[in-house]
C-alpha positions in Angstrom: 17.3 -6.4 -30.0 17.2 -2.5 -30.3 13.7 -2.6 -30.2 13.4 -4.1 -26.9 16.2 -2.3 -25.7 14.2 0.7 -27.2 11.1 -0.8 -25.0 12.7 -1.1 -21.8 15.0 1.4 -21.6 12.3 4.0 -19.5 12.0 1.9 -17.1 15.6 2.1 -15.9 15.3 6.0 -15.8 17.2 7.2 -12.8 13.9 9.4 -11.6 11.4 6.6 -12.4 13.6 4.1 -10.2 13.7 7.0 -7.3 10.0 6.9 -7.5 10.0 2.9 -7.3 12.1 3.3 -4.2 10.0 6.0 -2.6 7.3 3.5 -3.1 8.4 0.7 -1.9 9.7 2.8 1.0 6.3 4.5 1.6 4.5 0.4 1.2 6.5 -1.3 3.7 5.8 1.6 6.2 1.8 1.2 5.5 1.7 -2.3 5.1 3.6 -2.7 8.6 0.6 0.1 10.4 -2.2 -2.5 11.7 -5.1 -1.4 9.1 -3.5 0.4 6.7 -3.8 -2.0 3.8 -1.9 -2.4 0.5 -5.5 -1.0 -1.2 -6.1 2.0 0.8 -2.2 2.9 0.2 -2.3 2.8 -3.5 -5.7 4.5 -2.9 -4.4 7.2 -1.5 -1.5 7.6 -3.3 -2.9 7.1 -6.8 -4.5 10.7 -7.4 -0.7 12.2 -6.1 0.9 9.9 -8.9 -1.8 11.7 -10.6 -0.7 15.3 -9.5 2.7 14.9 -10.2 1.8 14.8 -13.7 3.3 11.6 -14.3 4.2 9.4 -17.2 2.1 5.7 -17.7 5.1 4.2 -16.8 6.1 6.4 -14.0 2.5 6.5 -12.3 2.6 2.4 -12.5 6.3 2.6 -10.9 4.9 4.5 -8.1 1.6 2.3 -7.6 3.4 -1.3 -8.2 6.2 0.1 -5.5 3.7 0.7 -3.1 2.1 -2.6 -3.3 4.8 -5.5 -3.5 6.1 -2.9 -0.1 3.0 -3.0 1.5 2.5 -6.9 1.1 5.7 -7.4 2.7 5.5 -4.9 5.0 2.5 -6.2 6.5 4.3 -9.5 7.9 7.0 -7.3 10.3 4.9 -6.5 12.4 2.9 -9.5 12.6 6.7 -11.5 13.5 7.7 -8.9 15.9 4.6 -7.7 18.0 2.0 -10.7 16.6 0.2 -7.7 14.9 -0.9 -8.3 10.8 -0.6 -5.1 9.4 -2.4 -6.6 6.5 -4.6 -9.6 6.2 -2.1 -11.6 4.3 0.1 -11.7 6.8 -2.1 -13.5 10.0 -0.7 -16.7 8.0 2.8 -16.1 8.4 1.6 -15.2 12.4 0.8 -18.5 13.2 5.0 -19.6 13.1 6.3 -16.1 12.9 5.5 -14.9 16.2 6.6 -17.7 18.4 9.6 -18.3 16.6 10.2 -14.1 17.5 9.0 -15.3 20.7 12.2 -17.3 21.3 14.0 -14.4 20.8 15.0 -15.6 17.2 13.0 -12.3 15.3 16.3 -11.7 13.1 15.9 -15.3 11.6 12.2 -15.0 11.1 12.7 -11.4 9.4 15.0 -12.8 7.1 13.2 -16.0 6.2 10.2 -13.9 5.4 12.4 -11.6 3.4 14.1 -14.0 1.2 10.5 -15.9 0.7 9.2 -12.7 -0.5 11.3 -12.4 -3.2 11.9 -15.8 -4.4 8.1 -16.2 -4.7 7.9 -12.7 -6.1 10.2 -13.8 -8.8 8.5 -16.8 -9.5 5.7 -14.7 -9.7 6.8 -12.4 -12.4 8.7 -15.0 -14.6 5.3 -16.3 -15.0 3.7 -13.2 -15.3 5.7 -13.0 -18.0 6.0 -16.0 -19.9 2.9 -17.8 -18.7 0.2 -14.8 -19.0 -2.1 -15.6 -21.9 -2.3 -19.9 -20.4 -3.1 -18.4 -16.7 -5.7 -15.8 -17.6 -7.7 -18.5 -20.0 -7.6 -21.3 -17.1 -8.9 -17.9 -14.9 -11.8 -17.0 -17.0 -13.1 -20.7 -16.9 -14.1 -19.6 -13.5 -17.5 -19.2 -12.3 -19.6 -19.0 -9.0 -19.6 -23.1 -8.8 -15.7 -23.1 -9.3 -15.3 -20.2 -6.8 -17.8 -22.1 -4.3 -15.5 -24.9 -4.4 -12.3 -22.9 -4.1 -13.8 -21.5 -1.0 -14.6 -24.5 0.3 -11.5 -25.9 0.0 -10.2 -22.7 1.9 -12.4 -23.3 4.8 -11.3 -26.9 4.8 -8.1 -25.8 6.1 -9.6 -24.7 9.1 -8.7 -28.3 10.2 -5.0 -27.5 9.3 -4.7 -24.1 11.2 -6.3 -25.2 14.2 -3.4 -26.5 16.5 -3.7 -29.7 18.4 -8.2 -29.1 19.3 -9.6 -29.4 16.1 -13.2 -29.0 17.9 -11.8 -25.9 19.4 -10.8 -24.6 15.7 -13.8 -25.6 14.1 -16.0 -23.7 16.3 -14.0 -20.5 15.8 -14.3 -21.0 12.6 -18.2 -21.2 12.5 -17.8 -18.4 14.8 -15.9 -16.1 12.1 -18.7 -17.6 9.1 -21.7 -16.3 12.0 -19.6 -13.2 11.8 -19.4 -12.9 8.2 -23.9 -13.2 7.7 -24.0 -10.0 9.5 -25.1 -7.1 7.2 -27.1 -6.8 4.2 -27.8 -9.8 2.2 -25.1 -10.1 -1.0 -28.5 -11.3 -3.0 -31.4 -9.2 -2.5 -29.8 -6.8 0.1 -32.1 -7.9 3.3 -30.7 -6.8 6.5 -28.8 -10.1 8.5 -28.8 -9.5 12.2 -28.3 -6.1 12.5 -30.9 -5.2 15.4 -31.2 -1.5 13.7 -27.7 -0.3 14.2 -26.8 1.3 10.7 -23.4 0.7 11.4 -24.0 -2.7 11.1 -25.5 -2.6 7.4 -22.0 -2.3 5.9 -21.6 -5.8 7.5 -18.4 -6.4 10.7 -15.6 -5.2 9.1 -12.3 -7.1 8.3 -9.7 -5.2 9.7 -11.5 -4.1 13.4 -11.3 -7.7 13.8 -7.9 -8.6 12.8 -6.9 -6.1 15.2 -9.3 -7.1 17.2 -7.9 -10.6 17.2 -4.5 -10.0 17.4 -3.1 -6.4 18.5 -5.5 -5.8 21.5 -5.5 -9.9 22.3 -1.9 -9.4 22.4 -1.8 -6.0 24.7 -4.5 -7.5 26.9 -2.9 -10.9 27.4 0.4 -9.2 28.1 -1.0 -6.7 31.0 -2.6 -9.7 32.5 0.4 -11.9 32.7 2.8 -8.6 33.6 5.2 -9.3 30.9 7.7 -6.1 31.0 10.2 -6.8 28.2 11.8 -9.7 26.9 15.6 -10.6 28.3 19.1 -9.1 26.0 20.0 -12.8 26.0 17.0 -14.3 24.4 17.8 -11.9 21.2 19.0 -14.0 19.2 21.1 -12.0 16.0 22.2 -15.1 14.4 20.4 -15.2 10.7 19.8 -18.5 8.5 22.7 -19.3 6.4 22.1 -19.7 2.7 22.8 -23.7 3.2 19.9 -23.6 5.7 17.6 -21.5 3.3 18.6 -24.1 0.4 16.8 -26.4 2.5 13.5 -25.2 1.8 13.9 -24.5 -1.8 11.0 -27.3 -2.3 9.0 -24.9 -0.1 9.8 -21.9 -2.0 9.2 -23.5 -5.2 6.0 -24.9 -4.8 4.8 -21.9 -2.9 5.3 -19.7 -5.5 4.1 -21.5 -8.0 0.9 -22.0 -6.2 0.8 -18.6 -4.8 1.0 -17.1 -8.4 -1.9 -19.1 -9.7 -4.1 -18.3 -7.1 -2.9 -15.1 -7.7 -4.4 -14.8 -11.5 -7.7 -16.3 -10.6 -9.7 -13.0 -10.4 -10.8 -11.9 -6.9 -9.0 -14.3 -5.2 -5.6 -12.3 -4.1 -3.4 -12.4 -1.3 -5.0 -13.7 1.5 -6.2 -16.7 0.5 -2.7 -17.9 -1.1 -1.0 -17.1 1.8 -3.5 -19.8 4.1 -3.0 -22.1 0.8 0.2 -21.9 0.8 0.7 -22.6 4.6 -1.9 -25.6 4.5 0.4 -26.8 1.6 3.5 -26.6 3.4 1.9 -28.1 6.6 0.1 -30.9 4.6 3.4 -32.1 3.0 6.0 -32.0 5.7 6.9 -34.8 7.6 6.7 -32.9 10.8 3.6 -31.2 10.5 3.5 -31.5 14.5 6.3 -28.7 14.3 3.7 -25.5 12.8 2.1 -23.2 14.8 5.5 -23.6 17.1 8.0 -21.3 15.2 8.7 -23.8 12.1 10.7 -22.1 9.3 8.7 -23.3 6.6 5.7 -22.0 8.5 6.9 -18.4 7.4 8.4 -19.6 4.1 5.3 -20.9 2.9 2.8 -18.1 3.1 5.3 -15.3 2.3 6.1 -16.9 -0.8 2.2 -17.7 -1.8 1.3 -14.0 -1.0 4.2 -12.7 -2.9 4.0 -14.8 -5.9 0.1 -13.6 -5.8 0.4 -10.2 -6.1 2.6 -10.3 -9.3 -0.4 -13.2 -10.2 -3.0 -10.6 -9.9 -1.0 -8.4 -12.5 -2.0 -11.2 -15.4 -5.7 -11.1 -15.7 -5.3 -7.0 -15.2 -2.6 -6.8 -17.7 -4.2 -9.3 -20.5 -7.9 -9.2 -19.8 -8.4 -6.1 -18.2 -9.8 -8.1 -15.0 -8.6 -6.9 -11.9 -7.2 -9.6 -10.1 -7.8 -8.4 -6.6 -8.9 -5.3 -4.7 -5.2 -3.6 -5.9 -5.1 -3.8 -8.9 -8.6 -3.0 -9.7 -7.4 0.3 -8.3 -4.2 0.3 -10.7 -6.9 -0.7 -13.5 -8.5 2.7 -13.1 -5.2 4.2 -12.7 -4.2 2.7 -16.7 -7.2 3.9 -17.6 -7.1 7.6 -16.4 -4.3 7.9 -17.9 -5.6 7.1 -21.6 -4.8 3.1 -21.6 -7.0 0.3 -22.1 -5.9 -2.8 -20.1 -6.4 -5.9 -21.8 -5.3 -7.4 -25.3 -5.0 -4.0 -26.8 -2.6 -3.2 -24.1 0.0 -5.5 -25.5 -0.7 -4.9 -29.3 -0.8 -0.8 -29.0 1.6 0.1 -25.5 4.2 -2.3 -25.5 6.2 1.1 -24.4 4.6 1.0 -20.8 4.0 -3.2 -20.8 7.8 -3.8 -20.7 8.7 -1.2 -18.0 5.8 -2.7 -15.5 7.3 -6.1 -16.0 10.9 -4.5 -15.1 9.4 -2.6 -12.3 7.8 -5.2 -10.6 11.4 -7.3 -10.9 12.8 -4.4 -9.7 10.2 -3.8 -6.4 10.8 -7.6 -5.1 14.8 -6.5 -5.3 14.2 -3.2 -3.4 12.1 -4.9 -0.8 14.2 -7.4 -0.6 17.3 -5.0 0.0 15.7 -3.0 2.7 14.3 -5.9 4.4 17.6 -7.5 5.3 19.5 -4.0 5.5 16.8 -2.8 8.7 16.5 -6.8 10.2 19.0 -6.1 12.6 17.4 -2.7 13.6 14.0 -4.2 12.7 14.7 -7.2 15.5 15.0 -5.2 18.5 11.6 -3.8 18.9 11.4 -6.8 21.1 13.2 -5.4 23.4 11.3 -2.6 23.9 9.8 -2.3 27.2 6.8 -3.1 27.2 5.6 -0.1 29.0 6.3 2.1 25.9 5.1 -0.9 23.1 1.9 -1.6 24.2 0.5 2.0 24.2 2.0 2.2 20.7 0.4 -0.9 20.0 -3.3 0.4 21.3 -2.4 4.1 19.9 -1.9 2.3 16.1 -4.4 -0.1 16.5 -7.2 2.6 17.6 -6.4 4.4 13.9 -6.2 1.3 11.6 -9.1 0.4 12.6 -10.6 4.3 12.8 -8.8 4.9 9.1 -10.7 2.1 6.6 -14.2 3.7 7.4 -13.4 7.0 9.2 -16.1 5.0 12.2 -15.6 5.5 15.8 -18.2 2.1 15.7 -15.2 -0.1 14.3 -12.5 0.9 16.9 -15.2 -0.1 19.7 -15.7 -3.5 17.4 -12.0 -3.7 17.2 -11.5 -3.6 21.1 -14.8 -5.7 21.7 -12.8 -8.5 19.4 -9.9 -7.9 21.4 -11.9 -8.8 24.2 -12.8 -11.9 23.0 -9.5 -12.6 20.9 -7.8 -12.7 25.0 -10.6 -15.3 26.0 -10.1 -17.5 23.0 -6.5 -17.8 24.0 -7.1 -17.9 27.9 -9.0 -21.4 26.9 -7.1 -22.2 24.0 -9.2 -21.1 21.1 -7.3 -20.5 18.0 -8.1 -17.4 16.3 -6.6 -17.9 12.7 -9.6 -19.9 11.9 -11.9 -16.7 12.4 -9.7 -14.7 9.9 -10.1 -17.5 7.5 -13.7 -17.8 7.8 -14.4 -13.9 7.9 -12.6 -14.0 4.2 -14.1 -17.1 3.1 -17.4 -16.7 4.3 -18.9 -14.1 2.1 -17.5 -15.5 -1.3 -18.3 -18.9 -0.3 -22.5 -18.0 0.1 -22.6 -15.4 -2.6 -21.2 -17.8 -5.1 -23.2 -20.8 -4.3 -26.5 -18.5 -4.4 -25.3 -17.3 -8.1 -24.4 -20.7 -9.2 -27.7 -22.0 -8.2 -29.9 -19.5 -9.9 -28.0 -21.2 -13.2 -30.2 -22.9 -15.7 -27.9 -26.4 -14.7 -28.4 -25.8 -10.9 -28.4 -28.6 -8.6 -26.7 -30.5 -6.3 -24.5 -32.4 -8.7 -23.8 -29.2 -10.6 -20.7 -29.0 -8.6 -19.1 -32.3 -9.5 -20.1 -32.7 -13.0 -17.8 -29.2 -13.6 -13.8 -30.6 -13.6 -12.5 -27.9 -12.1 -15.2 -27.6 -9.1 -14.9 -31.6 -8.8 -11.4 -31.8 -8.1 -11.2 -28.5 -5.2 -14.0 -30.3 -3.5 -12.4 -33.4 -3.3 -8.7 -32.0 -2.2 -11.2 -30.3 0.3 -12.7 -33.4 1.5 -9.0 -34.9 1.1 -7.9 -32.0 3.7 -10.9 -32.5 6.5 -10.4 -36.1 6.4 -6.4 -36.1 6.4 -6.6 -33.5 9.4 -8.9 -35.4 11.2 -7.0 -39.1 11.0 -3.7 -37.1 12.2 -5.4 -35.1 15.1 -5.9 -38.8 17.4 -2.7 -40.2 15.9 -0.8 -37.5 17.5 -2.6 -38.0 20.7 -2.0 -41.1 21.4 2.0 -40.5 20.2 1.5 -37.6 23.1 0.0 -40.3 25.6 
């Protein structure tokens, strides 16, 4: 007992939690400016750590802070102003926005708040108990296991395509067309790039999310004249904790599911947060209800991406395997700073182990704490007129998607998207389906060139591997479940 006492005492230093703070502080702030993603903020905030000369444990509080915050953050402003500051959060969009729409922002702040931590602490309860099962079920992962686990994600283009499933599968094919541009991922052949160099690096991610979203929304709002949105349809009253215990299934199983994602290298966020909402949407008996403000529509995906990002932790922590884009970038900070990640990590630093499972605890409770303590202020940026939002909107928007390549070609792409983002709604196109292939797309064709170079290659490859068999079947489960309930709910209409 004195020994673990001994172990995790640093971490409840009074300066180490005030850097916590700062960076949970300084993550929710990035995560909620369109393009400033959770990677490029501990990015840029690493070689400070760094500066500061540090402790392990200190530089890991700082970095961890900054992440859960920026994961979170990300979601405000996609509630509030239908703008994802990170890619994670265009799945809590889809029921976030129009439930802030009916002047109800408070609620959908809070519900996105308390999701956040529950699946963050589901997250690192089995971070910490579950780590050595998770990373051996994560390393029998290859390319035909992570063809077939972005498969099933592009199956759920059915699920996230409102009431014109046509409509949604040709955005999607729209977002995988977007995706082939750029240099092969095999032998590095130019795809459609018609000499413009710019074009080599492939379309990038974030233009078109705020494409998509931010300048869809700005132009759609100048062409309808919206000004601001009425005092009366702000609507201050939050979910009690009776109506939150209603979704504890939601939370739950979210988490869970989140989390595992989560530990399966190179997966991350954004494609546990689509899981998760597919999930939610496949098992509710009112599925009708998301994409219309539903709560479990912003339970769902909050929880998944939440849970994930204390998922990625496990194969970084025990195998030395970055689990997504993050924390290959806290990887190199452990190893700057004289640590080896991975089983030695637990046998020789158990000193710095224990604090980053207490800090990570500790980030989901100071995100969760300033989350509901600025909802109230937080809410009211709907009632903002709109003459003063939407140049804020444009004015962020132009440098998110100007800051991830320092290219005045992205912020032209970004407002080109925007462009088409307003059309697609004008004739009712959804655009979720686009994100979803744009992050899909890529890993689903490099992995199913790899695995067919393998000495086993073939079409059957894929089902004679378990763990391949059964994602492609839940896929072809989700198309065909989708596409029985899409006339069913027609002729209910009719």
């Amino acid at each position: 007992m004195e020994n673990l006492i001994h172990l995790i005492g640093p971490a409840f230093d009074p300066f180490l939690l005030i850097i916590l703070a700062t960076g949970v502080l300084s993550g929710i702030l990035i995560g909620a400016l369109p393009g400033l993603t959770a990677t490029m903020g501990v990015t840029l905030l690493m070689p400070f750590t760094l500066g500061m000369g540090l402790t392990p444990q200190g530089s890991m509080a700082m970095l961890i802070g900054i992440y859960v915050g920026a994961i979170y953050g990300g979601s405000i402003t996609a509630i509030l102003i239908a703008t994802p500051g990170t890619p994670a959060s265009a799945a809590t969009l889809l029921d976030g926005f129009p439930l802030s729409q009916r002047g109800e922002g408070g609620k959908a702040i809070v519900l996105t708040t308390v999701a956040s931590f529950v699946g963050g602490m589901i997250g690192t309860a089995m971070l910490v108990f579950l780590s050595p099962q998770l990373s051996s079920f994560g390393l029998r992962f290859s390319s035909p296991e992570y063809f077939a686990l972005a498969v099933f994600g592009l199956s759920m283009i059915i699920s996230i395509s409102g009431g014109d499933v046509v409509k949604g599968v040709l955005s999607g094919l729209f977002g995988l067309l977007l995706a082939t541009i750029g240099l092969d991922p095999i032998n590095g052949t130019p795809r459609f790039c018609f000499g413009v160099i710019e074009l080599y690096e492939g379309v990038g991610f974030i233009p078109v999310l705020i494409g998509l979203y931010a300048f869809a929304q700005v132009f759609s709002d100048i062409a309808q004249k919206k000004k601001e949105v009425s005092v009366a349809k702000l609507n201050l009253t939050f979910p009690s904790i009776r109506e939150l215990a209603r979704y504890w299934v939601s939370f739950i199983r979210s988490g869970v599911l989140g989390t595992s994602i989560g530990a399966l290298p190179g997966a991350g966020c954004d494609i546990a947060a689509f899981v998760g909402y597919n999930e939610a949407k496949r098992f509710s008996k009112k599925p009708e209800l998301f994409g219309k403000g539903n709560p479990e529509g912003i339970i769902s995906p909050e929880a998944s991406k939440s849970g994930a990002t204390a998922g990625a932790m496990i194969p970084m922590m025990t195998l030395g395997v970055p689990g997504d884009a993050v924390t290959a970038v806290m990887l190199n900070g452990l190893i700057i700073q004289g640590l080896q990640p991975g089983p030695l990590l637990f046998r020789d630093h158990l000193d710095v182990v224990y604090p980053i499972f207490i800090f990570i605890f500790l980030a989901y409770f100071a995100t969760c704490i300033a989350g509901l303590s600025l909802t109230r202020v937080l809410a009211r940026i709907v009632l903002v007129d709109k003459s003063i939002l939407l140049p804020l909107i444009c004015v962020l928007s132009v440098m998110g998607a100007y800051a991830i390549r320092f290219s005045a070609f992205d912020v032209f792409v970004a407002i080109g998207m925007g462009a088409v983002g307003y059309g697609m709604r004008r004739y009712g196109f959804p655009a979720a389906p686009i994100v979803l292939a744009l992050i899909l797309g890529p890993m689903a064709e490099s992995n199913l060139r790899r695995a067919l170079m393998l000495p086993d290659a073939g079409a059957m490859m894929f089902l004679t591997r378990p763990i391949s068999a059964v994602l492609l079947v839940i896929a072809a489960g989700t198309v065909l479940f989708g596409l029985l309930r899409t006339p069913a709910k027609r002729i209910s209409a009719e």
